[in-house]
C-alpha positions in Angstrom: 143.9 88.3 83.7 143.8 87.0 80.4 141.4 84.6 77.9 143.2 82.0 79.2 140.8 80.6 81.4 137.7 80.7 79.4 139.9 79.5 76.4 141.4 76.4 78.6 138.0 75.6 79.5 136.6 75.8 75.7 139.6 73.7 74.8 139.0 71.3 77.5 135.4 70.6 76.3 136.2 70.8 72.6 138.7 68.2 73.8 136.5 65.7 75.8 133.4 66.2 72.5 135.6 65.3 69.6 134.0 66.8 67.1 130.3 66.0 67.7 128.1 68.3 66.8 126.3 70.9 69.5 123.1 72.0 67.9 123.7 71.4 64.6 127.2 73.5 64.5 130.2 71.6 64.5 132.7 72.5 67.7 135.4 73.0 65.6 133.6 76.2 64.1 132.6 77.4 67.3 136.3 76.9 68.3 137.3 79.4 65.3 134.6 81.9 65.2 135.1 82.5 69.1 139.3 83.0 68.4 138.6 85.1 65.7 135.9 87.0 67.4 136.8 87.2 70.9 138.7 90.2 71.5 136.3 92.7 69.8 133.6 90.9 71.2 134.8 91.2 75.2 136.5 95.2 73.9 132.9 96.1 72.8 131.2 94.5 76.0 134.1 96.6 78.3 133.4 100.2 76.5 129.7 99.5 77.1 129.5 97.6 80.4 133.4 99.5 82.2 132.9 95.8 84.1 135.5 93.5 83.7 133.8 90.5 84.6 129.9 91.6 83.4 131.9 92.1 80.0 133.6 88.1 80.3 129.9 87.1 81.5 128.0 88.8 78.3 130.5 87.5 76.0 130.7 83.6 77.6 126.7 83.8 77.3 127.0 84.8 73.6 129.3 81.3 72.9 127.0 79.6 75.5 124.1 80.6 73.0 125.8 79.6 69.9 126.6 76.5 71.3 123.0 75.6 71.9 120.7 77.5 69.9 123.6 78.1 66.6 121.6 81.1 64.4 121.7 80.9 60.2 124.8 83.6 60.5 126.1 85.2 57.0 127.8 87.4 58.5 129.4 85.9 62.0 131.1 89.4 62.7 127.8 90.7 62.7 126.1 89.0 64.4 128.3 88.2 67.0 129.2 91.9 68.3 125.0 92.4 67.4 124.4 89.8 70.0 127.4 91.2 72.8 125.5 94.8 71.9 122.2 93.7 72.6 123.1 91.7 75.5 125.3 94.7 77.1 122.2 97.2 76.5 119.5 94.6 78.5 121.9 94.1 81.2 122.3 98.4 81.2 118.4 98.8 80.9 118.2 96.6 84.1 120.6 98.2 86.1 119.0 101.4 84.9 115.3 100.0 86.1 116.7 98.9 89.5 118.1 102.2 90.1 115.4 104.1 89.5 113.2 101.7 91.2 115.4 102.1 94.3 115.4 105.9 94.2 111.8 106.2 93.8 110.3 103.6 96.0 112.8 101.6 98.8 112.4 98.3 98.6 113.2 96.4 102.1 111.8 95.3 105.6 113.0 98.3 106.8 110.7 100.4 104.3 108.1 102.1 106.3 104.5 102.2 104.2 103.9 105.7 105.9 107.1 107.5 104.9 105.5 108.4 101.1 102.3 109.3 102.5 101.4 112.3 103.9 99.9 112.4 107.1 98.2 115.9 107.8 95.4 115.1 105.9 92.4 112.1 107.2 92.7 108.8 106.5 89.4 108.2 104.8 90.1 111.2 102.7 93.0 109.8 101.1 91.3 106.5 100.7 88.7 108.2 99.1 90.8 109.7 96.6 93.1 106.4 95.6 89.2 105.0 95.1 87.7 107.7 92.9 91.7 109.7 91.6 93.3 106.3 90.0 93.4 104.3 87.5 92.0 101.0 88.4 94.9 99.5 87.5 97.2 101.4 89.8 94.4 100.9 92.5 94.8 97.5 92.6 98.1 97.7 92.6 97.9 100.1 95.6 95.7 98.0 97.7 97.7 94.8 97.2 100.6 96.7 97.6 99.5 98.7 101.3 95.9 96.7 102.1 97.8 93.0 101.8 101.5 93.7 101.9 102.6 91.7 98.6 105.7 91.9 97.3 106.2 93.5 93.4 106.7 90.1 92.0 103.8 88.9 93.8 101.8 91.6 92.9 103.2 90.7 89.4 101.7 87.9 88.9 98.3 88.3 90.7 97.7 91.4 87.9 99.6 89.3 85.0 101.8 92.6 84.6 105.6 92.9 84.9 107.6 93.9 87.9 108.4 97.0 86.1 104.8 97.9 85.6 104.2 97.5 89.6 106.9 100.2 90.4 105.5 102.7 87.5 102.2 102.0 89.0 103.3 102.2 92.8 105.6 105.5 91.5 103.0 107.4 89.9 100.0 106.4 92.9 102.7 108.2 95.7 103.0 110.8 93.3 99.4 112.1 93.2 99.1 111.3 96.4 101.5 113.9 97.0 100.7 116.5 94.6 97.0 116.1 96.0 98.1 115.8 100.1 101.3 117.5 100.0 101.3 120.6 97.7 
């Protein structure tokens, strides 16, 4: 599968625009800075990504960008495999995040609450220690988490923290519980 489809469809617009401008660039030089560019651009996005069509995706959302939001560029070369860089190492940090989210705590209605807690040990004992052991932080995020059933993003957004916060908080709670409950 070649450019051809993404290039037909950058014609096709280009076409129907004339040459207005899009964001203060004119089409014309968006039209030659994504043939010149294009091939290193999607090869860089391949080595990093090995996804044909994440690669196509990063790279379409780099033009998409330039098209709206154009950047004072001195160097287009540059900046273009810059952005298809940085965009390829967010999309790997995510995947990276979910993954080891996934590992560490399951996410799903299937997920049992008990399954990372040990059970040997009382109740109130264990209470006691998320009350007295952790962080308030990660206490709260506990008792939202266990007490009222939210989900991350909802949990989120009550503490004004990120998602990713929630699981380190969630991650690190199950682990002293653990270490304390489960030597």
């Amino acid at each position: 599968m070649g450019k051809c489809p993404l290039v037909c469809l950058i014609n096709k617009w280009l076409s129907q625009q004339a040459m207005k401008k899009v964001g203060g660039m004119q089409q014309e030089e968006i039209k030659r800075l994504y043939e010149k560019h294009h091939d290193r651009m999607l090869f860089l996005a391949k080595q990093m990504l090995a996804d044909d069509e994440e690669s196509h995706d990063v790279v379409s959302d780099v033009f998409a960008q330039l098209a709206e939001q154009p950047p004072t560029m001195t160097h287009p070369t540059s900046y273009l495999l810059n952005a298809v860089r940085n965009r390829c190492l967010n999309l790997l940090r995510k995947k990276r995040l979910a993954e080891r989210v996934h590992r560490l705590l399951p996410i799903g209605e299937e997920t049992s609450y008990d399954d990372n807690i040990p059970t040997s040990y009382p109740l109130e004992e264990m209470l006691r220690f998320v009350e007295t052991q952790l962080t308030p932080q990660t206490r709260n995020v506990v008792k939202l988490r266990f007490n009222e059933r939210k989900t991350y993003r909802e949990i989120a957004l009550a503490l004004n923290i990120s998602e990713a916060a929630v699981y380190k908080h969630l991650a690190q709670a199950i682990s002293k519980l653990k270490r304390r409950f489960n030597p």
